[in-house]
ROSE-4610 file (N, C-alpha, C; in Angstrom, 1 decimal, always signed):
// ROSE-4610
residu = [X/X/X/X/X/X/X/X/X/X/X/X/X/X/X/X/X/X/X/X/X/X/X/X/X/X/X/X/X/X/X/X/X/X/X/X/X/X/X/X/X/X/X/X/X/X/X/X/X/X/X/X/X/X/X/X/X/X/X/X/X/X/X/X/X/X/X/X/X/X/X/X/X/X/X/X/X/X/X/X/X/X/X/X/X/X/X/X/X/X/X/X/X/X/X/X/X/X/X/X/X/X/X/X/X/X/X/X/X/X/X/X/X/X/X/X/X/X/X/X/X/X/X/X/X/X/X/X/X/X/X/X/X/X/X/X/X/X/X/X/X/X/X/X/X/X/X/X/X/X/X/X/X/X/X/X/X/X/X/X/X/X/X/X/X/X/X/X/X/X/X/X/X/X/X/X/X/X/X/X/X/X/X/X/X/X/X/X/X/X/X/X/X/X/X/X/X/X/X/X/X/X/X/X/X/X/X/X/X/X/X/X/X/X/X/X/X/X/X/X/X/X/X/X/X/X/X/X/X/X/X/X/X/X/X/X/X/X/X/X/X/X/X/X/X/X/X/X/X/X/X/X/X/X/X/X/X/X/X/X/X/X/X/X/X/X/X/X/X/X/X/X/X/X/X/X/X/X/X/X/X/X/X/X/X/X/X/X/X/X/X/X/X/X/X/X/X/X/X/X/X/X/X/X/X/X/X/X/X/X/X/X/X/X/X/X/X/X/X/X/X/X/X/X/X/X/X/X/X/X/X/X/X/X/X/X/X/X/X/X/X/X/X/X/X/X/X/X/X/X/X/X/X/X/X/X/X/X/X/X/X/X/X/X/X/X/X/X/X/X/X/X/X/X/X/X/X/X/X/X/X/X/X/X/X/X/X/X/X/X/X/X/X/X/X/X/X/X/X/X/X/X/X/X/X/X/X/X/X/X/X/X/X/X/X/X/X/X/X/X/X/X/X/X/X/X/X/X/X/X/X/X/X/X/X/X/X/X/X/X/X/X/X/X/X/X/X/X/X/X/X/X/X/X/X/X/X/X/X/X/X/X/X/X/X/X/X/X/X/X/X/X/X/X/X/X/X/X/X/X/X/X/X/X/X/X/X/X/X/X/X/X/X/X/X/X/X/X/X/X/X/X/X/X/X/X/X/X/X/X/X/X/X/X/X/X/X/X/X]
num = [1/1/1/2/2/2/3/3/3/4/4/4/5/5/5/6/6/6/7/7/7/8/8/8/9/9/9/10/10/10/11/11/11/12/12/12/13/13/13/14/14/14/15/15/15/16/16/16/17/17/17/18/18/18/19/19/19/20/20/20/21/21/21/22/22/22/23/23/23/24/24/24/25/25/25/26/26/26/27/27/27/28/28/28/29/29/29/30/30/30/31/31/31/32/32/32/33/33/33/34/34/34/35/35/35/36/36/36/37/37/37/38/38/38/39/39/39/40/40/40/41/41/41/42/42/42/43/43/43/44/44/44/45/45/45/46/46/46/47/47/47/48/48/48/49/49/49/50/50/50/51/51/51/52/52/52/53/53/53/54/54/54/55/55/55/56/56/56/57/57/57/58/58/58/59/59/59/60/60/60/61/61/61/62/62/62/63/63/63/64/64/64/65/65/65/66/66/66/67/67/67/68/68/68/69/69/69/70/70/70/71/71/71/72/72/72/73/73/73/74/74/74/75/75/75/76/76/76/77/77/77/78/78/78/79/79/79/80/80/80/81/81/81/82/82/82/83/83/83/84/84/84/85/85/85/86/86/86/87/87/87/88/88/88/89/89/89/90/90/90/91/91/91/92/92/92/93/93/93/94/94/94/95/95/95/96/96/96/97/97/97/98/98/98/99/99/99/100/100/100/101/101/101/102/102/102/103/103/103/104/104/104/105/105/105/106/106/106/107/107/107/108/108/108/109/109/109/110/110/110/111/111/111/112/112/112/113/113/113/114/114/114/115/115/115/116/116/116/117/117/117/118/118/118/119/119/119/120/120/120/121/121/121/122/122/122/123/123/123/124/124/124/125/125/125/126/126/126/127/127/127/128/128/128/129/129/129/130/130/130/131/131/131/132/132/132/133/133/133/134/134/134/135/135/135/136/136/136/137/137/137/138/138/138/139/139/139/140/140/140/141/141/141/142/142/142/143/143/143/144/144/144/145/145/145/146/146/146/147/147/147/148/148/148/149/149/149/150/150/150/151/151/151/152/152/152/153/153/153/154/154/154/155/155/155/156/156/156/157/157/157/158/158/158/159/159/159/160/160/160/161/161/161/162/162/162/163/163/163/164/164/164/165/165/165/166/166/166/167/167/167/168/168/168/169/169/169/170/170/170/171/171/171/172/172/172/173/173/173]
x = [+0.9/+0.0/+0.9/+0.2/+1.3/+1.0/+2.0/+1.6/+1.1/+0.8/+0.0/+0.7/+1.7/+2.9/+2.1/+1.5/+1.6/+2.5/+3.1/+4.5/+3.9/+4.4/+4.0/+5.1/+5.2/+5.8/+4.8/+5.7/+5.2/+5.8/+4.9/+6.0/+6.0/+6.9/+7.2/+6.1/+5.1/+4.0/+2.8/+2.8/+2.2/+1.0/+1.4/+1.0/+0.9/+0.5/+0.1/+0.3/-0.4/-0.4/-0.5/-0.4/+0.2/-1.1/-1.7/-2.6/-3.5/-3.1/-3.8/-3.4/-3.3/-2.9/-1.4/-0.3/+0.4/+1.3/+2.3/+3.1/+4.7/+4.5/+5.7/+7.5/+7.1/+8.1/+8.5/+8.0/+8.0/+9.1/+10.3/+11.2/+11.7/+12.8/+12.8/+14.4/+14.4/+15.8/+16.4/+17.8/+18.8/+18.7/+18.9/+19.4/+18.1/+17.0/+15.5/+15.1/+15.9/+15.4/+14.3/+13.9/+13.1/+13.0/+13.7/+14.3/+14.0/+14.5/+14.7/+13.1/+12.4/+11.1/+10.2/+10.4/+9.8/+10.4/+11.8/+11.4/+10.7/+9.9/+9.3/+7.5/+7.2/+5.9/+5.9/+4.3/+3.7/+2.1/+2.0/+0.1/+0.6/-0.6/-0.6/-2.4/-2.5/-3.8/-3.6/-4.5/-4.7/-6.4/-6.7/-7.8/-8.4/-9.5/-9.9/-9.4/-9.2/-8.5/-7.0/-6.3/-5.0/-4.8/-5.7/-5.7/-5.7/-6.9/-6.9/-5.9/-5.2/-3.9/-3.0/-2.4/-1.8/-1.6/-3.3/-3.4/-3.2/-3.3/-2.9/-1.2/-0.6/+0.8/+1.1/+1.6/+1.9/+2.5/+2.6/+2.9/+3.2/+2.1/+2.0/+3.3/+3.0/+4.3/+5.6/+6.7/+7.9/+8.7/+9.3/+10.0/+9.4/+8.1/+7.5/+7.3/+7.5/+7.7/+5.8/+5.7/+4.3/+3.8/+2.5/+1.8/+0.8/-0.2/-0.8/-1.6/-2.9/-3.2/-4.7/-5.2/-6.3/-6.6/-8.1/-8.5/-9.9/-9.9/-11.2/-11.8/-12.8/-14.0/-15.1/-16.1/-17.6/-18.3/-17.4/-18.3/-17.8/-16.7/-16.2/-16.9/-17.3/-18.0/-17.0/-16.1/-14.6/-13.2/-12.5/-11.0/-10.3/-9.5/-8.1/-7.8/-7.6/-7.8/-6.2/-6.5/-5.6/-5.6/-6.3/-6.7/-7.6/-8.3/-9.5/-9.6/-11.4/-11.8/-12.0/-12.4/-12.7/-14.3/-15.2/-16.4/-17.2/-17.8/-18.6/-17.4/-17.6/-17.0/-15.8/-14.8/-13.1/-13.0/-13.3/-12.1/-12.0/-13.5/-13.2/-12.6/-12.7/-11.6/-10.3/-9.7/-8.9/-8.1/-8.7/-8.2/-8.2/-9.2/-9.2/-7.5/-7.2/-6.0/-4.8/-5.1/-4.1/-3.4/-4.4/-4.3/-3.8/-3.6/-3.4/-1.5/-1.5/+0.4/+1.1/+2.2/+3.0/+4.0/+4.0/+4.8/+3.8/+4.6/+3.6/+3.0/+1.7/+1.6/+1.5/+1.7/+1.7/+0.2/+0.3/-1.1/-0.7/-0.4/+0.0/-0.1/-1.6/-2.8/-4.0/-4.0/-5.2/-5.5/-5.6/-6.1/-7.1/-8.1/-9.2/-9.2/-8.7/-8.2/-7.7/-6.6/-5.3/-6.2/-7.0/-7.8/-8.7/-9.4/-10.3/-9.8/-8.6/-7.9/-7.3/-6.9/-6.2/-7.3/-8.5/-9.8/-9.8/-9.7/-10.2/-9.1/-8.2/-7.1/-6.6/-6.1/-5.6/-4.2/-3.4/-2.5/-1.3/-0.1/+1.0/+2.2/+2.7/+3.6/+3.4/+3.8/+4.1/+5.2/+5.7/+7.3/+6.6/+7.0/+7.0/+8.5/+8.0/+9.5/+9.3/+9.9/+9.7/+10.6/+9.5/+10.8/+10.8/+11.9/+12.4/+11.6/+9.9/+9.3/+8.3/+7.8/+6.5/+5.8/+4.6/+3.6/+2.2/+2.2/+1.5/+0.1/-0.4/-1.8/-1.8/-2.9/-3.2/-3.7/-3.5/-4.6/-3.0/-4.3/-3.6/-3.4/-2.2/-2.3/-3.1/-3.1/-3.9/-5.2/-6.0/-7.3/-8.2/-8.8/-9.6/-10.0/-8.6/-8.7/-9.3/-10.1/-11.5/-10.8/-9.8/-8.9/-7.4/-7.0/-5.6/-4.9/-4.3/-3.2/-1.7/-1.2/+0.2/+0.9/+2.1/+3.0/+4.6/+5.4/+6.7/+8.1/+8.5/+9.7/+10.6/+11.0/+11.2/+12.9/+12.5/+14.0/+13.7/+15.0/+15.0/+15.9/+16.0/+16.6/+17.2/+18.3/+18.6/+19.2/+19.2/+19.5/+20.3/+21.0/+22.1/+21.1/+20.0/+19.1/+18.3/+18.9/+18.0/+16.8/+16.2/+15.2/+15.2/+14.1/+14.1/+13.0/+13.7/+12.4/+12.2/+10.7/+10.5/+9.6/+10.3/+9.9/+8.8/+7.9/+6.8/+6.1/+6.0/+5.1/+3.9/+2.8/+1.8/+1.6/+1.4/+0.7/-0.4/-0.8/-2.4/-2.3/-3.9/-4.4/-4.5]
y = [-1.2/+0.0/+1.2/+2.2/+3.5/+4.4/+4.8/+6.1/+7.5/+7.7/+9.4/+10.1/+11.2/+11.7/+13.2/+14.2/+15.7/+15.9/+17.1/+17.6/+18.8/+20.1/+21.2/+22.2/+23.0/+24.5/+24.9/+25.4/+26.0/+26.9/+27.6/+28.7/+27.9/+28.6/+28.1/+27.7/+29.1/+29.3/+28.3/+27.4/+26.7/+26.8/+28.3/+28.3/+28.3/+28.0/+28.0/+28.9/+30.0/+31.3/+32.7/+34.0/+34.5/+35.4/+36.7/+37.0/+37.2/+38.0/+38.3/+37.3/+36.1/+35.2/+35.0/+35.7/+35.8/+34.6/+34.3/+33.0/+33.5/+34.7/+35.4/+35.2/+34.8/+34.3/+32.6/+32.5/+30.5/+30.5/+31.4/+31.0/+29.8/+29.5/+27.9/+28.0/+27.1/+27.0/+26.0/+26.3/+25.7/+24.2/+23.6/+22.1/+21.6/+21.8/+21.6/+20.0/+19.6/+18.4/+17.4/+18.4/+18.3/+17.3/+17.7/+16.5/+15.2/+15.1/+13.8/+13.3/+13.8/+13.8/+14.2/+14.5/+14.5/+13.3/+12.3/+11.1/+9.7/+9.8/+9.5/+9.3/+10.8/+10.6/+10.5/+10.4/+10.4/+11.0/+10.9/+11.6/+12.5/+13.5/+14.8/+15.0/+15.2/+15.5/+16.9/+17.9/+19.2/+19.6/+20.6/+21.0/+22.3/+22.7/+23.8/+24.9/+25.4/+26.7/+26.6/+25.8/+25.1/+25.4/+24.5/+24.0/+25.6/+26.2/+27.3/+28.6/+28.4/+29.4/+28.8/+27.6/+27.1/+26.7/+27.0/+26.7/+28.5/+29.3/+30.8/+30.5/+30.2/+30.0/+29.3/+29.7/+29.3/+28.0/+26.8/+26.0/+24.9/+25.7/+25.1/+25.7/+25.8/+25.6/+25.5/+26.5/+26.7/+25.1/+24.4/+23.6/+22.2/+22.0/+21.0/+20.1/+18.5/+18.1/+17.4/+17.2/+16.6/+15.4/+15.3/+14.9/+14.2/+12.6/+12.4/+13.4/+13.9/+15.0/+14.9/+14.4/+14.4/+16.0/+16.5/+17.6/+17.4/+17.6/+17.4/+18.6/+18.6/+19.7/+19.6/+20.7/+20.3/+21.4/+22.2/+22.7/+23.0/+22.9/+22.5/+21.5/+21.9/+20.7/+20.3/+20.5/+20.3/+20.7/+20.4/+20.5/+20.5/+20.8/+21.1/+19.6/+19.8/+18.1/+17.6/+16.3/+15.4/+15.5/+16.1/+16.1/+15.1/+15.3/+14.3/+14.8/+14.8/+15.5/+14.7/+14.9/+14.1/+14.5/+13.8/+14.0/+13.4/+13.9/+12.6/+11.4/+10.4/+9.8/+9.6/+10.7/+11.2/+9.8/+9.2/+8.0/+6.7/+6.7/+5.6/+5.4/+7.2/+7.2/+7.4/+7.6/+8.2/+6.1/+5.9/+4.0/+3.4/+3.7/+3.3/+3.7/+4.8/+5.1/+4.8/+4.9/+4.1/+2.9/+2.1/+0.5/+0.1/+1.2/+1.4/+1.1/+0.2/+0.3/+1.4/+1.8/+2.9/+3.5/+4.8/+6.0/+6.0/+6.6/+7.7/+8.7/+9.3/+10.1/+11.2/+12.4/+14.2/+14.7/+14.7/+15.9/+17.1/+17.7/+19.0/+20.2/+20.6/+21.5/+21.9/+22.6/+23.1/+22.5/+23.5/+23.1/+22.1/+22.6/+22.1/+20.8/+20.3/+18.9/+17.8/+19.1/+18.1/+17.8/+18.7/+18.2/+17.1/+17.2/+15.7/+14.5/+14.6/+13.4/+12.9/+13.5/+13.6/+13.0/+13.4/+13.1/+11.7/+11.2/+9.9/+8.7/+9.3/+8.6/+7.9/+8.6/+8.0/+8.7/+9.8/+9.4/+9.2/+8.5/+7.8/+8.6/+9.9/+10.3/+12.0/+12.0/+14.5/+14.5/+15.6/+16.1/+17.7/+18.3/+19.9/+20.0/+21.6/+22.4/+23.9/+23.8/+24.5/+25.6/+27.0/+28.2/+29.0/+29.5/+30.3/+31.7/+31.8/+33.0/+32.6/+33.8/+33.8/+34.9/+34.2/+35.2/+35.6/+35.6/+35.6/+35.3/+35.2/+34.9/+34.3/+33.8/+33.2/+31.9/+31.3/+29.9/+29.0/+28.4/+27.0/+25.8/+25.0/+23.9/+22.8/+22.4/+21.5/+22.3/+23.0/+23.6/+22.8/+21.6/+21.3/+19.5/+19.0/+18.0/+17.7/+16.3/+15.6/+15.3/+14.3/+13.9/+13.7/+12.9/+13.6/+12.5/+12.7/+11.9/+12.3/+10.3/+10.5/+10.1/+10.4/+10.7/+10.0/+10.0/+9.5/+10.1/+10.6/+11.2/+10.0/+10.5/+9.9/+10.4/+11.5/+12.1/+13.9/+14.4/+15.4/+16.6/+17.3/+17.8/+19.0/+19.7/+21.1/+21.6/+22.5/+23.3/+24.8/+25.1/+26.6/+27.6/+27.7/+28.5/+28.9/+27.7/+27.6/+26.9/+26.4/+25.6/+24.4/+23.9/+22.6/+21.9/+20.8/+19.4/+18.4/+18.6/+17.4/+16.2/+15.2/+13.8/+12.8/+12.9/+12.2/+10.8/+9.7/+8.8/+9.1/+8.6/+9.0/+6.9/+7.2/+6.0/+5.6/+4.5/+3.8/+3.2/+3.3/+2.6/+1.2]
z = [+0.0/+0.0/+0.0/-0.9/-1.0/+0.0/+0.9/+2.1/+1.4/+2.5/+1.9/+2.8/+2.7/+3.5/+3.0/+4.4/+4.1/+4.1/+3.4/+3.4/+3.2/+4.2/+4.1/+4.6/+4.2/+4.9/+5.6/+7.5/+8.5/+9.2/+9.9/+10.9/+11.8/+12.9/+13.5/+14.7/+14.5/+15.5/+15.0/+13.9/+13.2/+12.1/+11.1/+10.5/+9.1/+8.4/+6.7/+6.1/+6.4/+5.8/+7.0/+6.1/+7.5/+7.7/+8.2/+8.7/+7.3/+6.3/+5.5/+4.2/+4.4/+3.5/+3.0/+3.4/+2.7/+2.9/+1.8/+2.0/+1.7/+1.7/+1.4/+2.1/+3.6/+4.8/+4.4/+3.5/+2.9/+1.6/+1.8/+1.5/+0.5/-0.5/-1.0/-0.6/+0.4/+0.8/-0.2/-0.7/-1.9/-1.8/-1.1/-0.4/+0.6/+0.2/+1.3/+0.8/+0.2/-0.1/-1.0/-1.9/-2.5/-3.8/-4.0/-5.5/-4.6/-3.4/-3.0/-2.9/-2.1/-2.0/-2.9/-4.2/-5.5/-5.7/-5.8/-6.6/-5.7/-4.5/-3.9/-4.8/-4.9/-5.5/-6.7/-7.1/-8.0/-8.0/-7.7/-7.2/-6.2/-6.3/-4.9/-5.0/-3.9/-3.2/-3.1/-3.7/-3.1/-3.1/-2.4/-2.2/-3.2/-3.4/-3.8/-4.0/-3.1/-2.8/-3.4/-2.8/-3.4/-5.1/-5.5/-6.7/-7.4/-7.1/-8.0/-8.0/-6.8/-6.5/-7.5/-7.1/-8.3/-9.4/-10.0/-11.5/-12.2/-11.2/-11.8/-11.8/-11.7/-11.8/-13.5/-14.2/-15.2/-15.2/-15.8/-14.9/-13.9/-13.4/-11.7/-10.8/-9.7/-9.0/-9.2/-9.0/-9.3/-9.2/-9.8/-9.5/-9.5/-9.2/-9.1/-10.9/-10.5/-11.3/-11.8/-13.0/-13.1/-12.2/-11.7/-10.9/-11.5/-11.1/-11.0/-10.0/-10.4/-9.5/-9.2/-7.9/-7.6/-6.7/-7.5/-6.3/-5.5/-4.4/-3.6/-3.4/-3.8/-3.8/-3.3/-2.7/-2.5/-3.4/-4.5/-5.1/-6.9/-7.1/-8.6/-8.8/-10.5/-11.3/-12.6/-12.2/-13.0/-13.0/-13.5/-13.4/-14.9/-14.7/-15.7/-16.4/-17.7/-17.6/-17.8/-17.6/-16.9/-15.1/-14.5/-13.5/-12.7/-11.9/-11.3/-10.3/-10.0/-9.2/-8.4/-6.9/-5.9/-5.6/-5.3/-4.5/-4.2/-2.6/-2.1/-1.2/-1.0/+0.3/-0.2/+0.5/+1.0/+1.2/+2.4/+2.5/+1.6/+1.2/+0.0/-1.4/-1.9/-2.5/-2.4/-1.5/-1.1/-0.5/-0.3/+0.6/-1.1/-2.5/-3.3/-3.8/-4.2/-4.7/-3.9/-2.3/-1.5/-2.2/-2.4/-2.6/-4.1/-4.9/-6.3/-6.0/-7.3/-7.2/-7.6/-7.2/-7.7/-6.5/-6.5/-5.5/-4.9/-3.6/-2.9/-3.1/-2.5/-2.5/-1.7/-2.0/-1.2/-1.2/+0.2/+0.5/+0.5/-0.6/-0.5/+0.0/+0.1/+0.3/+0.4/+1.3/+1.7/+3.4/+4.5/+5.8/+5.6/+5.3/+5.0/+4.9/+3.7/+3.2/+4.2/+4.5/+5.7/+6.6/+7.4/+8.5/+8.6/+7.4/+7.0/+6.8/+5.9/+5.9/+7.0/+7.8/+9.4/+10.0/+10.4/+10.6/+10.3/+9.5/+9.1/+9.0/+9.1/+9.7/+9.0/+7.4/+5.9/+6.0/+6.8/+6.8/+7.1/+6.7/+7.3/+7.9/+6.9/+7.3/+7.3/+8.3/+8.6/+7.7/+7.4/+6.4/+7.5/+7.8/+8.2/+7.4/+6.7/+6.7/+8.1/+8.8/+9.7/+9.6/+9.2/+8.8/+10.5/+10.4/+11.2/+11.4/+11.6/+11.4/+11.9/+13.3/+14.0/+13.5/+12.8/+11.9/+13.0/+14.2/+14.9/+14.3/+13.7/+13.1/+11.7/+11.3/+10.2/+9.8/+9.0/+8.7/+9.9/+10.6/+11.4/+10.1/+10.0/+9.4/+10.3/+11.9/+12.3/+13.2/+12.4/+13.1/+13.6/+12.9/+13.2/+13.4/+13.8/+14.4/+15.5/+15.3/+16.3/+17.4/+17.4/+18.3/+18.3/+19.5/+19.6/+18.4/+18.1/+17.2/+17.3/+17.8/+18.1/+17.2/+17.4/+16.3/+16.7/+15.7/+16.4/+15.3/+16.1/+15.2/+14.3/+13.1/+12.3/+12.1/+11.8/+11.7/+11.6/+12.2/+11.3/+11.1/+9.9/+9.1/+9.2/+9.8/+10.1/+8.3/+8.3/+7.1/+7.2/+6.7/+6.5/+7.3/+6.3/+6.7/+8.4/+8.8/+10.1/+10.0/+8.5/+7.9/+8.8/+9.1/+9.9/+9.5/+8.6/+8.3/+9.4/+10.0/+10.7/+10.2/+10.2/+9.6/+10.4/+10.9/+11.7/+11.0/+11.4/+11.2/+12.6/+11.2/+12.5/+13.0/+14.5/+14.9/+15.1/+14.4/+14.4/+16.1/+16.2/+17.4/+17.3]
């Protein structure tokens, strides 16, 4: 079965974005590891919001290599094609493409998303890049988790920058 590994940039104070949305303090440090963990995947999970910030990028995303790319929605009645949309019961689809052979896959984006899938308990591994910046407010990455979920350090990553990747497997009950 292929893991579903979020991998996200955070402040330190544990946020996504900063009061008025901005992602500007989210830096791309030289040596962050990325390559390495792009040849890991193959599919990425992102959400609504996500999706359409990113499809204004010419592109997609600086640096990012092509994706199998699922998005989950409750209110798109389409996508970009070669895409695929999600809707209606998250975990069945979501345990369906689990069980599919290949890479892993990245929950890239969206709180929203992360919290449900967190919620339902689909997935395996945290990645935090943890920047060096307290934004005192803005979107939480874990807002709106039901219960507690334990975790276990895996490894993790200092960088020039002061950049710090933390590597978490989550543990099942």
């Amino acid at each position: 079965m292929r893991k579903l590994i979020l991998s996200v940039a955070i402040s330190l104070d544990g946020f996504i974005e900063g009061p008025n949305g901005e992602y500007d303090w989210c830096f791309m440090e030289p040596d962050y590891s990325l390559k390495e963990f792009f040849k890991r995947i193959v599919t990425i999970f992102v959400g609504r919001k996500t999706y359409q910030m990113s499809s204004e990028m010419e592109g997609g995303p600086p640096g990012f290599p092509k994706f199998k790319e699922y998005i989950f929605s409750d209110t798109l009645d389409k996508v970009k094609r070669g895409a695929y949309l999600i809707l209606g019961d998250i975990k069945a689809e979501v345990e369906k493409i689990k069980a599919e052979a290949g890479k892993d896959i990245w929950l890239f984006g969206g709180a929203k998303l992360t919290s449900s899938i967190m919620n339902l308990g689909l997935v395996d591994e945290i990645l935090l890049a943890v920047y060096p910046v307290l934004l005192g407010g803005g979107k939480q990455l874990f807002n709106k988790i039901n219960e507690r979920i334990n975790l276990r350090m895996v490894k993790s990553i200092p960088y020039p920058s002061v950049l710090v990747s933390l590597v978490y497997s989550v543990e099942r009950h």
